[in-house]
TILUMSE-616921 format. One record per residue: x, y, z of N, C-alpha, C in turn; residue number from 1. Coordinates in Angstrom, 2 decimals. Example, Ala and Ser with C-alpha at 12.3 -4.5 7.8 and 13.67 -1.06 7.14 Angstrom:
       n_X       n_Y       n_Z      ca_X      ca_Y      ca_Z       c_X       c_Y       c_Z   seq
     13.19     -5.69      7.80     12.30     -4.50      7.80     13.20     -3.30      7.80     1
     12.85     -2.25      7.08     13.67     -1.06      7.14     12.90      0.03      7.87     2
% end
This chain:
       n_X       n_Y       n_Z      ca_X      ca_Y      ca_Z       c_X       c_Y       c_Z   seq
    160.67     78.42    100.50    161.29     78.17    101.79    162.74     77.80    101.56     1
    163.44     78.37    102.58    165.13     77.86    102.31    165.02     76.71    102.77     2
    165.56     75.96    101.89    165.98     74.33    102.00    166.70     74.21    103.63     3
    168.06     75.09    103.48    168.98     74.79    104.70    168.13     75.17    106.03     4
    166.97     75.89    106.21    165.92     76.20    107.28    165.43     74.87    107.66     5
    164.56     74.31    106.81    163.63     73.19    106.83    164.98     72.22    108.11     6
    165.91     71.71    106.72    166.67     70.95    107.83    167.20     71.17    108.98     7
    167.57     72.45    109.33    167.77     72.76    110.16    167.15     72.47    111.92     8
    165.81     72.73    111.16    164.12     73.21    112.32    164.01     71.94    112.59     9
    164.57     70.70    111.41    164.14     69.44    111.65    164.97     68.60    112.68    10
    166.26     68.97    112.24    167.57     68.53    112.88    167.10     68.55    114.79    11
    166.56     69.89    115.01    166.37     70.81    116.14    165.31     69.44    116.81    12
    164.42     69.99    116.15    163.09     69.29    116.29    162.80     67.75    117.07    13
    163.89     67.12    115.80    163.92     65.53    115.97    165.23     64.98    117.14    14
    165.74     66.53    117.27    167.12     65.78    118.10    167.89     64.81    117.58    15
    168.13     65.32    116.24    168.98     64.03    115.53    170.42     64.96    115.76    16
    171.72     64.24    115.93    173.25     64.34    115.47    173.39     64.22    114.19    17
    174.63     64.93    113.90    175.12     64.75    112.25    175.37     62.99    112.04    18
    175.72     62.50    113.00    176.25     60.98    112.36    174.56     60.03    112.33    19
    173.69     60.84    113.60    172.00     60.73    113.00    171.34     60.81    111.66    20
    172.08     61.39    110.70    171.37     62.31    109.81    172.61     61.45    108.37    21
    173.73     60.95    108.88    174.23     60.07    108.10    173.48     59.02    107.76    22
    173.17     58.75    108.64    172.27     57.15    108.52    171.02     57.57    107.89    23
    170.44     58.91    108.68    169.05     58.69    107.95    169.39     59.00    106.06    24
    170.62     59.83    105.41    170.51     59.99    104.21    171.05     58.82    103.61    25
    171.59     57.88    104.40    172.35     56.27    103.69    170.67     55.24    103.67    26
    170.12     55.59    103.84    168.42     54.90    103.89    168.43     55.27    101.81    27
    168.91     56.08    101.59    168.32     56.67    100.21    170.02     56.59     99.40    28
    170.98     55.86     99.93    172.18     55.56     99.24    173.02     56.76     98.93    29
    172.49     58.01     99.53    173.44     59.30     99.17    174.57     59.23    100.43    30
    175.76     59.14     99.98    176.70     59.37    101.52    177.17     60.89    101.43    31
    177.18     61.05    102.57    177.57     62.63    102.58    178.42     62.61    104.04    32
    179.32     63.41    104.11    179.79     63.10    105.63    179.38     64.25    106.92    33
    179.63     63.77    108.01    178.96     64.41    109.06    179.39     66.69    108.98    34
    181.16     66.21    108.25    181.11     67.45    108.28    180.29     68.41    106.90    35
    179.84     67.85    106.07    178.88     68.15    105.41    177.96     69.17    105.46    36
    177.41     67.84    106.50    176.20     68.29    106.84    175.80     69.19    108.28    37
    177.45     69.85    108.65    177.47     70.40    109.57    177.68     72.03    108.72    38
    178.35     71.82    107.73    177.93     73.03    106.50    176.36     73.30    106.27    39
    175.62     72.61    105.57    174.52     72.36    105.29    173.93     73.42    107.00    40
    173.96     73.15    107.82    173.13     73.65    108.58    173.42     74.81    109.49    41
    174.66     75.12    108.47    174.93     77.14    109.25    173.97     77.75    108.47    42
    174.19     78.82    109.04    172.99     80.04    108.60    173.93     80.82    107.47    43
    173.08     81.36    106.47    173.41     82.14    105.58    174.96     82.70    105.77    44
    175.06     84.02    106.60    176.29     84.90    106.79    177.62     84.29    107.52    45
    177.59     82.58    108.14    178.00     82.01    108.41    179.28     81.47    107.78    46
    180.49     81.30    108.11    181.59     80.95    107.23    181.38     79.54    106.84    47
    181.98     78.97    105.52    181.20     77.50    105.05    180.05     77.21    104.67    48
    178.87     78.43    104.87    178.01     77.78    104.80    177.88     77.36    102.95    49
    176.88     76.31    102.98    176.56     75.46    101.85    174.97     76.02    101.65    50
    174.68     75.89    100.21    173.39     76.10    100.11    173.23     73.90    100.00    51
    171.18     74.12    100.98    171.19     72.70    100.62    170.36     72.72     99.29    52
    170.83     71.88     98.10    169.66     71.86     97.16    168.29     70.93     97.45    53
    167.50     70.93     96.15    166.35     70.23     96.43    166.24     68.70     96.71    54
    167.42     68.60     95.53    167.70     66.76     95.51    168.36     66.49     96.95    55
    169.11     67.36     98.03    169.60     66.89     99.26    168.59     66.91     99.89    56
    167.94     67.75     99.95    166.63     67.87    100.97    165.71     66.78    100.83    57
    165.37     66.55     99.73    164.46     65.56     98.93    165.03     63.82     99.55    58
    166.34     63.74     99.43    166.58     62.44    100.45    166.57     62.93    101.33    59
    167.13     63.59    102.45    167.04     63.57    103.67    165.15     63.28    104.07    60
    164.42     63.90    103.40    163.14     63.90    103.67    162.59     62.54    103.42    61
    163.20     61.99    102.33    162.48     60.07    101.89    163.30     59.39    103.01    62
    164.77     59.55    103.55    165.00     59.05    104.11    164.80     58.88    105.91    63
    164.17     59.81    106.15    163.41     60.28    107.49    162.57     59.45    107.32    64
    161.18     59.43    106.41    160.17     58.30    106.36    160.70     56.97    106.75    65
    161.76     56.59    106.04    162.46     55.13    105.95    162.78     55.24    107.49    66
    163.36     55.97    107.60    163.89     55.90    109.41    163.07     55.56    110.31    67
    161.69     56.36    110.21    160.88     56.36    111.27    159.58     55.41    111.26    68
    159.39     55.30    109.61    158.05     54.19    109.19    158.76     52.70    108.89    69
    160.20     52.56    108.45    160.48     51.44    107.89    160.62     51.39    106.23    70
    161.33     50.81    105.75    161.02     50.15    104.27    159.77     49.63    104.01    71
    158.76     50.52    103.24    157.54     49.92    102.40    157.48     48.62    101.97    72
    156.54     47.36    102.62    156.18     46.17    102.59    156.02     46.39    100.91    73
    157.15     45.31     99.86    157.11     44.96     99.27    157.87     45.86     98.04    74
    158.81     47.13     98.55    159.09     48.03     97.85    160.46     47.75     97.54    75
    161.08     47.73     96.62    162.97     47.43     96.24    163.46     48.26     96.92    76
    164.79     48.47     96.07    165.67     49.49     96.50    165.21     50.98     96.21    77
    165.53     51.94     97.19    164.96     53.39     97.05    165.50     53.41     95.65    78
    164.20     54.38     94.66    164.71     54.89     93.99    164.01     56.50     94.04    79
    165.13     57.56     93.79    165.04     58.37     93.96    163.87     59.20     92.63    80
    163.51     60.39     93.33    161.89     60.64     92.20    162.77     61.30     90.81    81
    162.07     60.89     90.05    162.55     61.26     88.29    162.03     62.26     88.12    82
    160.75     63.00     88.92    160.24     63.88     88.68    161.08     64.87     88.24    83
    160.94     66.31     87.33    161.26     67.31     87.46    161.23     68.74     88.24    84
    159.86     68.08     88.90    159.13     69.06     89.43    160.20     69.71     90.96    85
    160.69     70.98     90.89    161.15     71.58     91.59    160.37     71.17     93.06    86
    161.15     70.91     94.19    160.77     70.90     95.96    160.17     72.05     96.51    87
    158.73     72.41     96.42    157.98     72.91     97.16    157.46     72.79     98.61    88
    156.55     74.07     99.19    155.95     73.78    100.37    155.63     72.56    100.55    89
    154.36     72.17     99.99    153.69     71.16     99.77    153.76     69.69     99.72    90
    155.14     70.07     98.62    155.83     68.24     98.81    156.60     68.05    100.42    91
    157.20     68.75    100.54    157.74     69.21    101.97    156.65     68.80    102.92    92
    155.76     69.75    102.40    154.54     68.95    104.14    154.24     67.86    103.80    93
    153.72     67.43    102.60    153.43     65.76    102.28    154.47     64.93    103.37    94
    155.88     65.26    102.65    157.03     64.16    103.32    157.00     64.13    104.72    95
    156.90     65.84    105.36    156.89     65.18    106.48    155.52     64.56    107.50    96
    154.43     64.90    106.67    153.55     64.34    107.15    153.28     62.72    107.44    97
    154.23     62.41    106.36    154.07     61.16    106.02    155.64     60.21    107.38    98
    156.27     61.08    107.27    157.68     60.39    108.34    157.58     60.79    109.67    99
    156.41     61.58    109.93    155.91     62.03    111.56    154.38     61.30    111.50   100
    154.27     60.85    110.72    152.95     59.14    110.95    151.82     61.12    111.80   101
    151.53     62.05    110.62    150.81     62.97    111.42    149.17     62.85    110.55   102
    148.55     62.82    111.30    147.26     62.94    110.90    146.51     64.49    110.87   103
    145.37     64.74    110.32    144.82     65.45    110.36    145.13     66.54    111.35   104
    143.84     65.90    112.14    144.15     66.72    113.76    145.67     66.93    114.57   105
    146.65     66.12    114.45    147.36     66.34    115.03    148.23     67.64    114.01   106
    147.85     67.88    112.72    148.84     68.90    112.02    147.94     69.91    112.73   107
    146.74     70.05    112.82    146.44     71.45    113.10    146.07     71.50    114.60   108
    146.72     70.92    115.36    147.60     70.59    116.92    148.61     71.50    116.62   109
    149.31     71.04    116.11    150.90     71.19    115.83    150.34     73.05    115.36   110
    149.31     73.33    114.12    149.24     74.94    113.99    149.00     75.35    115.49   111
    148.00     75.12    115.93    147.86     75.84    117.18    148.77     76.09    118.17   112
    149.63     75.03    118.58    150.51     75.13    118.70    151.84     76.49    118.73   113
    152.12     76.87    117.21    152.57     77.79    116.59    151.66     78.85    116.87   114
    150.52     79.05    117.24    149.83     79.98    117.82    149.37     80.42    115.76   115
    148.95     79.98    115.04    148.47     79.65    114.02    147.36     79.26    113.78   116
    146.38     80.08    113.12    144.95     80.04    112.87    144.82     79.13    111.29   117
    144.27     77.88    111.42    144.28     77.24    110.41    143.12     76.33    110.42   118
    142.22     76.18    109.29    140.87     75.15    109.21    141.36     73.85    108.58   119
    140.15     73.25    108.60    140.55     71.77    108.44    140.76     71.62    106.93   120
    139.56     72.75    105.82    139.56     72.62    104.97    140.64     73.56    104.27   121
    141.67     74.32    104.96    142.54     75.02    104.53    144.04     73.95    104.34   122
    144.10     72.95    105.51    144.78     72.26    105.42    145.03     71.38    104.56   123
    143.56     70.50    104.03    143.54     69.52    103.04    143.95     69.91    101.75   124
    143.85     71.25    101.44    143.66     72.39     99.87    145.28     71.67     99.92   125
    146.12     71.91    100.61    148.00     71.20    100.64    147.92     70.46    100.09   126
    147.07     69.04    100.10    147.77     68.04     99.96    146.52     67.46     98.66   127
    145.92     68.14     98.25    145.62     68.35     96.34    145.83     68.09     95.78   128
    145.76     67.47     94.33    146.23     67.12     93.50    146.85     69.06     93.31   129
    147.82     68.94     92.19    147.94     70.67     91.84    146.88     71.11     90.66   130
    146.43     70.31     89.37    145.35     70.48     88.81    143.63     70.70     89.72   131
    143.74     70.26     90.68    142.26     70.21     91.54    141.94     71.47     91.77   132
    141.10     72.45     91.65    140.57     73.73     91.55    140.51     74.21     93.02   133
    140.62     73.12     93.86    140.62     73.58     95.41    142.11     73.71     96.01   134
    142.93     73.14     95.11    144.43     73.16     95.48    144.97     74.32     95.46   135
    145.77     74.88     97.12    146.22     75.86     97.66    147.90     75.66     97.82   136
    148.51     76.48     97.07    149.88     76.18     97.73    150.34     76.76     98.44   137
    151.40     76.17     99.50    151.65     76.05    101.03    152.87     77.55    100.96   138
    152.21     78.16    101.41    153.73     79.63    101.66    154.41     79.51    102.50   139
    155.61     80.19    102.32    156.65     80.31    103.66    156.32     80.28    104.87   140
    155.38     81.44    104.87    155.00     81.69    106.26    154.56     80.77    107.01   141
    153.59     79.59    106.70    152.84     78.86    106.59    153.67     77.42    107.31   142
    154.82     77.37    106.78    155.89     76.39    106.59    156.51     77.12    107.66   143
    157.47     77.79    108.15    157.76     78.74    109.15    157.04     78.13    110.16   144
    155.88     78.39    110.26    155.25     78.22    111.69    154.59     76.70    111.65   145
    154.65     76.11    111.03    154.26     74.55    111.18    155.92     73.82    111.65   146
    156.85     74.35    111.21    157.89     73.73    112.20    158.58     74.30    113.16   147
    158.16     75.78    113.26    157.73     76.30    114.94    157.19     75.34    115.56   148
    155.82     74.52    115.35    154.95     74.32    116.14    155.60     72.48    116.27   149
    156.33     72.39    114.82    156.97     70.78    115.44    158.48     71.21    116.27   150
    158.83     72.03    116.31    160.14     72.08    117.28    159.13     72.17    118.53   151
    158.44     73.14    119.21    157.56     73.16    120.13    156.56     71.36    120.61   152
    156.44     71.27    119.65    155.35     69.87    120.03    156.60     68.53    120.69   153
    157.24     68.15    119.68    158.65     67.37    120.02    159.85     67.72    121.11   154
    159.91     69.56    121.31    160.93     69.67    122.38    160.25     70.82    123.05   155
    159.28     70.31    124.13    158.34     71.58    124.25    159.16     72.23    125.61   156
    159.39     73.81    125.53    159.63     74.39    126.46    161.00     74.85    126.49   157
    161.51     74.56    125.51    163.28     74.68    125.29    163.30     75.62    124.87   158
    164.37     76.07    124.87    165.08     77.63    124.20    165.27     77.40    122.18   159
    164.32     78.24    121.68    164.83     77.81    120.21    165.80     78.39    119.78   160
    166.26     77.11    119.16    167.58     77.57    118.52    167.95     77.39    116.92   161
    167.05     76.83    116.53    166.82     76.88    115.18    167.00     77.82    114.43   162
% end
């Protein structure tokens, strides 16, 4: 999935402003400025545009949680993941599952929504360990229409512009 999409659909979605989206990436100590991140969210053939990498996406996404759940009872200062592991579907739906407080039923709300045929046990295969033999990873397409269905659920009836 293109990084600069995700934020984009989210930007849309959540009705956040660039000086919105300051604050939510100063939650995770990265400053970036509004015109930035007004790069960050042209489209490809667009003049300026910026590719976003994983590590930008990756705070904006910890820092959305922080925005919307709070600082974790008993947790320091953010520290950002050491992992190596490249930003996938998957971690992507984790994060935002986790900073839209979404449960079960309400993600496959949100598919239907998108007019998206999805089971309960197709959904859980996501969020897997990646060694677990039932673990499915999350495709574009997949990702595509799950934030179809959160621009739709959050701004229902509007013209998309994402």
């Amino acid at each position: 999935m293109i990084n600069n999409l995700v934020l984009r659909r989210l930007r849309y979605a959540l009705n956040l402003r660039e000086t919105d989206m300051v604050k939510i990436f100063a939650f995770t100590d990265y400053e970036i400025k509004p015109a930035a991140i007004s790069d960050l969210l042209k489209k490809e053939l667009e003049a300026g545009y910026v590719e976003c990498t994983d590590v930008v996406l990756e705070r904006f996404l910890d820092g959305l949680i922080i925005h919307r759940r709070g600082v974790r009872e008993g947790a320091g200062p953010y520290q950002p993941s050491t992992e190596t592991v490249r930003l996938n579907n998957n971690i992507i739906l984790k994060k935002l599952r986790i900073a839209l407080e979404l449960h079960e039923k309400d993600m496959l709300e949100i598919m239907k929504i998108a007019d998206f045929k999805f089971t309960k046990s197709e959904l859980g295969a996501f969020f897997r360990n990646r060694s677990h033999r039932n673990f499915k990873p999350c495709g574009d397409q997949m990702m595509r229409n799950f934030l179809m269905g959160v621009c739709e659920k959050y701004r229902p009836g509007e013209a998309k512009k994402a």
